[in-house]
Each structure stands twice: as structure tokens, then as C-alpha cells.
C-alpha positions, -999 to 999 in steps of 0.1 A, spaced: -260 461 523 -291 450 545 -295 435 575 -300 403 556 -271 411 534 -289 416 501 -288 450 486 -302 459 455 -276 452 431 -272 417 445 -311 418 430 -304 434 400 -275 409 387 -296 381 402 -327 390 377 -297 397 353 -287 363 356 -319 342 359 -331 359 326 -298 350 309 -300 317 316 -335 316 307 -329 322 273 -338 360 269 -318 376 249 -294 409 259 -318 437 246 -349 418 267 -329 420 299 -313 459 292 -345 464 284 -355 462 322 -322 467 336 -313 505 312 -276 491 308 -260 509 280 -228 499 285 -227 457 274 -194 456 292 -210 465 323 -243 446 313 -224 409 311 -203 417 344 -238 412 359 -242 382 348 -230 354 378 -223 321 366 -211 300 402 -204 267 378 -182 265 348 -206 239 334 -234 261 341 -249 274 306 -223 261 287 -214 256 250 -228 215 254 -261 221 268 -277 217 238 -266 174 250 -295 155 271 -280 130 292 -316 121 301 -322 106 273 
């Protein structure tokens, strides 16, 4: 850890994450991130809410 108390595999499942959520498929991200293992590769991926990218988001409550 650093002083700030990122290291950089709290940077690496971050980008992991982001991209997921983005949209980009598996093979896009390992692409980047050289996972071979896609155990290992979706243990990297941090969801902090249950509703967060979920099986209904394809619902707008907007409109």
C-alpha cells in the first residue's frame, strides 16, 4: 500500500470494474489486464451495490 492507501491492484480491479460496467466485454478488458485465468479475472471486478449493473437495467425509470 501507499501513503495514500492505493496500491496498484486497487487500480487494476478499479479499471477492471469501470470497463465492465461500461459495457466492454471480458476479452477487451484481459486484453489490457493479461488475465488468463477468468476465475481470477471476475474476482476483480467490485460491485459495492447489489443493484449496481443488474439483470433490470435494461428498465428506464426516467422515462
Amino acid at each position: 500500500m501507499t501513503a495514500q492507501g492505493y496500491s496498484p491492484h486497487s487500480f487494476r480491479a478499479g479499471f477492471i470494474t469501470e470497463a465492465h460496467l461500461r459495457g466492454k466485454n471480458d476479452l477487451q478488458i484481459k486484453r489490457i489486464s493479461a488475465h488468463r485465468d477468468q476465475r481470477t479475472f471476475r474476482s476483480y471486478i467490485r460491485l459495492a451495490d447489489a443493484f449496481e449493473d443488474n439483470a433490470g437495467d435494461f428498465y428506464s425509470l426516467e422515462g
